[in-house]
N, C-alpha and C positions, 0 to 999 in steps of 0.2 A: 504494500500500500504506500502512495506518495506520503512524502513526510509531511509536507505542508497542509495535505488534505488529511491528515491524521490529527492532528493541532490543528486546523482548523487557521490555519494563518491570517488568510485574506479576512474573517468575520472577524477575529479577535482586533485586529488591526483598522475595521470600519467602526466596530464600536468604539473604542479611545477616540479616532478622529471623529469622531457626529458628536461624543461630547466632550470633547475637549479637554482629557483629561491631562495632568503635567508628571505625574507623580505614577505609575503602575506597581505594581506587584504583583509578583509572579509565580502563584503559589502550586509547588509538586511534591506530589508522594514521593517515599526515599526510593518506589519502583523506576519511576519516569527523570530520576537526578540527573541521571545520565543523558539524557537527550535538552537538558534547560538551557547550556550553550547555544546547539545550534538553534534551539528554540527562539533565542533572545536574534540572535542573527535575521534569520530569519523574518520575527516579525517587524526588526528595523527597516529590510529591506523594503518590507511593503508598507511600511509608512511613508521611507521616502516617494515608493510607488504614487500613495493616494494623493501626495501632495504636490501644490502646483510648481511648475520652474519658477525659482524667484522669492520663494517663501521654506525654503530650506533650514532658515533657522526655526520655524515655530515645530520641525520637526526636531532640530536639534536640541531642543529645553526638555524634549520628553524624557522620562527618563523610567527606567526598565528596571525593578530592581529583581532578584531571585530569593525565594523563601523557602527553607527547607525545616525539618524537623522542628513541627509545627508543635503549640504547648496542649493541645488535645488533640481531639481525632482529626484525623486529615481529612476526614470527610467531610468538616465542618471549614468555613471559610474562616483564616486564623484574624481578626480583626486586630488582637493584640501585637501580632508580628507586625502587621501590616501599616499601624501605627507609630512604631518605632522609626519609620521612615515619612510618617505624614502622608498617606498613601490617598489620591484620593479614590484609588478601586480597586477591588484585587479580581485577577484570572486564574482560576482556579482548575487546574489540570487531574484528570483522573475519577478516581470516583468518587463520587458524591451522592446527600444524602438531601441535598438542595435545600437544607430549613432554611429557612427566613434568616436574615442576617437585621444587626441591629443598626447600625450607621452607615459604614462603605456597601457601596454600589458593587455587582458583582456581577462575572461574566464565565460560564461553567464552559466549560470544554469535555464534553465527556469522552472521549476516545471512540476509539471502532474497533472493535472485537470482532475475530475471524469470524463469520457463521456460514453455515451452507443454506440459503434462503427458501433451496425447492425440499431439502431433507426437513427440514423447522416445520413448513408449510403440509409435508406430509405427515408426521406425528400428530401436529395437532390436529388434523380434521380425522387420521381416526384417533384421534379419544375424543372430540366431540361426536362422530359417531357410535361411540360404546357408551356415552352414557346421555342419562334422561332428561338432564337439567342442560338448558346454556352455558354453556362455557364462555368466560371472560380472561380475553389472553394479558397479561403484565409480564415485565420482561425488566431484564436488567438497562440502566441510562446508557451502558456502553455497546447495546443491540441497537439501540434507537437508529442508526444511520441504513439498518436493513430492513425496517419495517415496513417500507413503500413495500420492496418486493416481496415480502412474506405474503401482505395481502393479498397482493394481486397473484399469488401462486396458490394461495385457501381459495380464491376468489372462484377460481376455474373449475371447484366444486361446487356444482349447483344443492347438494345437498349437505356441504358443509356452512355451517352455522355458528360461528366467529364473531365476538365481537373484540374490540382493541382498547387498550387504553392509550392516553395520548400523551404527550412529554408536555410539561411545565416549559415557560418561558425560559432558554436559557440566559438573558440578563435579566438580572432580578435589582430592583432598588427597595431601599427599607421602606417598609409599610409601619405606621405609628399602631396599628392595631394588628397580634398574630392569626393568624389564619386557622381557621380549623379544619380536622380531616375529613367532617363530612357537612352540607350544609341545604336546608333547603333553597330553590332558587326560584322564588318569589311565585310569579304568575306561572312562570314553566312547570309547578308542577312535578317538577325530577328532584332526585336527591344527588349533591354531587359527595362522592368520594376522592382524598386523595392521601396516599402514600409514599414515601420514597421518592417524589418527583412526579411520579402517575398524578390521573386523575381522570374520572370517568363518570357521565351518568347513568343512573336509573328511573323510569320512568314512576310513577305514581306506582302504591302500592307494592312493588317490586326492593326489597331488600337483598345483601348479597349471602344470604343465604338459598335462596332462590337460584342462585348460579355456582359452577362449578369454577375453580382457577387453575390456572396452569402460569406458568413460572416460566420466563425463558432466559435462563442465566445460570450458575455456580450456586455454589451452596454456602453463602455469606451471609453477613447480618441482614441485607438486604432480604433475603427469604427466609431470615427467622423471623426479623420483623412483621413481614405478611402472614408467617404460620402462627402467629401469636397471636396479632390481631384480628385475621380471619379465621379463627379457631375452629366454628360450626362451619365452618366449607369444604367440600371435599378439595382436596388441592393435590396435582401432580405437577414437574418440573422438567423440564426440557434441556439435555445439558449439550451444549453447543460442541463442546468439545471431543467428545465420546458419544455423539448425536443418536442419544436413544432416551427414551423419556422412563423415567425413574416418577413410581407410584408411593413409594413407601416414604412416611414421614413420621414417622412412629417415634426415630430418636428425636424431632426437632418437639411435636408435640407432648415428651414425655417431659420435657422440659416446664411444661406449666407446673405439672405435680410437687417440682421440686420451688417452684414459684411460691406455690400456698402455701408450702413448707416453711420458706424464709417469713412468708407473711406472719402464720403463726408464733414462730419463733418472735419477730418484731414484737408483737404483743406483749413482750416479758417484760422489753429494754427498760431501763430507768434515764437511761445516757446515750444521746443521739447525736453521731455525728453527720451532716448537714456537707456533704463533696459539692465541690461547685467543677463541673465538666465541660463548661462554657464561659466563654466571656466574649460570646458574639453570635451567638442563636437569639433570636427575639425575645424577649418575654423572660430571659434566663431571672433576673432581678426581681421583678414581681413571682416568682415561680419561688424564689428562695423565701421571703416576705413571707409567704400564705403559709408554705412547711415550717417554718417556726414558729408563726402565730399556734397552727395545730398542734403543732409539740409542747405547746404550752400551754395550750387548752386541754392537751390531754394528761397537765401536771407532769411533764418531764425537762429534763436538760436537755437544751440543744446547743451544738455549738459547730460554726461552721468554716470550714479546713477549704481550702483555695492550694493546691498541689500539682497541677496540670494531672499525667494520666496516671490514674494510682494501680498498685501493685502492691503484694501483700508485706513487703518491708516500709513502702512507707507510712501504710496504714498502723502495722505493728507500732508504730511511734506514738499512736493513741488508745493504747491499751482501756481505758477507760470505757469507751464507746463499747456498747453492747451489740452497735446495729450501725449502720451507718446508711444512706441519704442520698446517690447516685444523681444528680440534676446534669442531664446533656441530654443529644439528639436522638433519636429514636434508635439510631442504628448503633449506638455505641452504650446506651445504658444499660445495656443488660452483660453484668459482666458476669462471671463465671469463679464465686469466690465460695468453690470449695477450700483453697490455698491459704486463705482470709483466717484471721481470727476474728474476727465479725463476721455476719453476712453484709450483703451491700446489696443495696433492693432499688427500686426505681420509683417514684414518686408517686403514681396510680397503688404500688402495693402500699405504698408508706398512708394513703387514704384509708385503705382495709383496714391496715392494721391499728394505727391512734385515731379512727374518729368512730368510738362504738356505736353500734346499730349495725354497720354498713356488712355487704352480706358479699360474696363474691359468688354472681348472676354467670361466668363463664363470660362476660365477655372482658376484655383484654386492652388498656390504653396505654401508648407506647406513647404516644407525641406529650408533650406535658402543657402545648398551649392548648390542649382541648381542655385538658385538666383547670387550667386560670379560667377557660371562658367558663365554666359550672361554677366560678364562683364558689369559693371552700368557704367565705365567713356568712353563708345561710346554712353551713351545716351547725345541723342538735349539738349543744352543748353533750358535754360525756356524762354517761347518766354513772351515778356513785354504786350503784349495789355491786356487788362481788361479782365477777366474771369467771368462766371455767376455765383453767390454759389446758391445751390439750397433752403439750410438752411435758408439764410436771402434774396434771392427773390431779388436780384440786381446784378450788375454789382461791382466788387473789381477789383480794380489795386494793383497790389502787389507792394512792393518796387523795386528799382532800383534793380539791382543785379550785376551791374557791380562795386559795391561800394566792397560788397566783394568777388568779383573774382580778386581786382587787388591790394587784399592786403594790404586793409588800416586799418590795423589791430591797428596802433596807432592814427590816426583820429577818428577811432569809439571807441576807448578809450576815450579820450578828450570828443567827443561826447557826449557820456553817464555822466559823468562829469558833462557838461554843465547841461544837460537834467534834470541831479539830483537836481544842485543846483534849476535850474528854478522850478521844483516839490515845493521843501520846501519851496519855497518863496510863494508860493501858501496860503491863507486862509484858515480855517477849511469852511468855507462857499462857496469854491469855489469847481467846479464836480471834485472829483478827477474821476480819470482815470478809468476802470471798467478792468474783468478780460479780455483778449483778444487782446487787444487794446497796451499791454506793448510787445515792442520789443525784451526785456531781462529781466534778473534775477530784475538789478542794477535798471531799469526802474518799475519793477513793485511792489519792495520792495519801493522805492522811494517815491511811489504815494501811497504807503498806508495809511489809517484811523490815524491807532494805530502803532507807530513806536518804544515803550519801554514810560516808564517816564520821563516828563519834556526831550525829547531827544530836540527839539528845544530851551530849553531854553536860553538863554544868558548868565546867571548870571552865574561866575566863582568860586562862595563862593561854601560849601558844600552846598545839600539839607536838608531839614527839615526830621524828620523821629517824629513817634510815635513811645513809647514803647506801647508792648499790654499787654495782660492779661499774668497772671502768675499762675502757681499752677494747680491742677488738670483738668478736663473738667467737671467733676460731681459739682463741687464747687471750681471756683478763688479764689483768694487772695483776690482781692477789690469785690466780694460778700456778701451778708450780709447770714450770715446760717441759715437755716429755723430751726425754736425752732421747736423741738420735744417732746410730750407727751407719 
């Protein structure tokens, strides 16, 4: 495939000139690093291309930068990097998960991935043949360049019956309001859904459990997130590369099981840590806002860690936290933290689990601006009677909760204070406290084993110190040297 028309040169390089941009950024997965040289070449030549003889300098002010190893997911557009240089837009190369960006302008590039267009076009009409329902074809954003010709190769089936979803704008500018996945559209009468970038309607009446889906892409987050949220659908996957179509989703759907699992688990926590996975998805700020409000309507600690991508050593650094608070893009919150000494759940489960009543109906919200627009401060206060945990097999009363709804935010100061000192007066021989059991940060660092050296001690003199050895590691100073022959 042309490099140019791979990259997409000529469109990246019409959008900068129509708006004027002076400042680009130029952001690549650590897959595509290798090709950002000639990338940048490339689309300089076609700026000087678009522009006129004589006006050479207003191409000269532009300026190109390259963005690598991004502070979250690469699927997300890095806003933070991208301001380190006053950018006013980034192009964003590879795959993408297309959220909503908060300030800079953006311009996606999504690649072309090999496909065979009459072999695609034959799977899916027979399995829309073998089964009863319509079929709704979705596909990966890096198929999107073959999709003219799929159609028109289903097409030449007069009794294949195919419908398409369709690609999102790829320049995208900030919207002051986030967008939700599914919405009705007014007089039309249709419901629109979208996903991933997709988006498709349905007519009145017609939900997508009503249809069957079929996947035409890898086995990435991008199709975990559709098996998650389209749970009640039957769904097969089309795999471009080994071009035979793959029925079984049994690993991706058993994955919810262990979802409810974390959720129940949450329900113990007393100590919430609150990950921020974004700091350029829309909505991320109000999204954190609403989860601590809830955390504290449900009488617990929250506290909230800004880390870029966490992994289980950095999290380990917060021994405290019981549970912790995943806020990023659909396609990257759902991490996988067997490895975790916490679980790490994603902001729809963190609703389940601190706001009592709520019931889990099977269906599945990945995006978290759908989550802002329901609006979390019209949910029921936590009602106080005793709750069952399934985990430890009894009946739990949670705290009071009206202690912090009404504000006693310098009582539970003093509090903890108290609580502290009573801790250290405590014996090395007496239980201290275990992990779960601590209220807060103050509380659980209080009650631990090993607090530093001599930290209770009394005496006000200096401590003792030893000097140690001196001199190489192969042979000290105060060594005796082994005689050689």
């Amino acid at each position: 495939m042309d490099f140019e028309s791979k990259y997409e040169v000529s469109r990246v390089a019409t959008f900068i000139r129509s708006n004027k941009f002076k400042r680009v950024a130029l952001q690549f997965p650590d897959e595509l690093l290798k090709d950002s040289t000639r990338v940048v070449g490339a689309l300089r030549n076609a700026l000087f291309g678009l522009c006129c003889k004589g006006d050479d300098n207003e191409v000269k002010d532009i300026g190109l930068y390259v963005m690598a190893d991004t502070t979250y997911g690469s699927c997300c557009v890095d806003e933070v990097g991208a301001s380190h240089i006053n950018a006013d837009c980034v192009i964003h190369y590879g795959h993408t998960c297309l959220s909503p960006t908060t300030k800079l302008p953006a311009f996606f590039v999504f690649g072309k991935a090999p496909i065979n267009a009459s072999n695609c076009a034959k799977h899916l009409c027979g399995y829309a043949l073998s089964t009863t329902k319509p079929v709704m074809v979705l596909f990966g954003l890096e198929y999107e360049h073959a999709l003219k010709d799929i159609i028109i190769e289903a097409s030449a089936s007069a009794r294949c019956k195919l419908h398409f979803a369709d690609v999102m704008s790829q320049a995208m500018i900030p919207s002051p309001s986030p967008t939700k996945g599914s919405e009705m559209n007014g007089d039309a009468a249709t419901t629109t859904y979208r996903i991933g970038g997709l988006f498709w309607s349905l007519n009145e009446g017609h939900t997508m459990d009503d249809y069957s889906l079929c996947f035409i892409g890898p086995d990435n987050s991008a199709f975990a997130n559709l098996v998650l949220t389209f749970n009640a659908c039957e769904i097969v996957r089309y795999d471009a590369t080994e071009n035979e179509m793959l029925t079984d989703t049994s690993q991706q759907r058993r994955i919810l099981k262990r979802r409810y699992y974390l959720v129940e688990k949450a329900k113990d926590a007393e100590i919430v840590g609150i990950l921020v996975g974004t700091l350029g998805v829309a909505g991320y700020l109000s999204m954190i806002h609403q989860i601590k409000e809830m955390i504290t309507r449900a009488g617990k600690k929250a506290y909230t860690l800004v880390m870029g991508r966490p992994n289980p050593s950095k999290l380990a650094n917060f021994p405290e936290c019981n549970v912790f608070i995943y806020i990023s893009c659909a396609q990257t919150a759902l991490l996988d933290s067997k490895d975790f000494l916490a679980p790490v759940i994603t902001p729809f489960e963190a609703i389940l689990a601190f706001n009592r009543g709520s019931e889990w109906t099977g269906k599945y919200i990945m995006e978290f601006q759908e989550l802002a627009v329901v609006g979390m401060d019209m949910m029921p206060m936590p009602r106080k009677e005793a709750r069952f945990s399934f985990l430890k097999g009894a009946y739990i009363e949670d705290p009071d909760f009206q202690q912090d709804m009404n504000g006693g935010d310098e009582d539970g100061v003093v509090s903890l204070v108290n609580s502290e000192s009573a801790l250290q007066e405590h014996g090395k021989d007496d239980k201290m406290m275990v992990k779960g059991s601590a209220r807060s940060g103050l509380e659980f660092f209080a009650s631990r084993s090993f607090q530093g050296l001599d930290m209770n001690s009394n005496s006000n003199g200096p401590e003792p110190f030893i000097i140690g050895r001196t001199g190489k590691a192969s042979g000290y100073d105060n060594e005796t040297s082994k005689s050689t022959t």
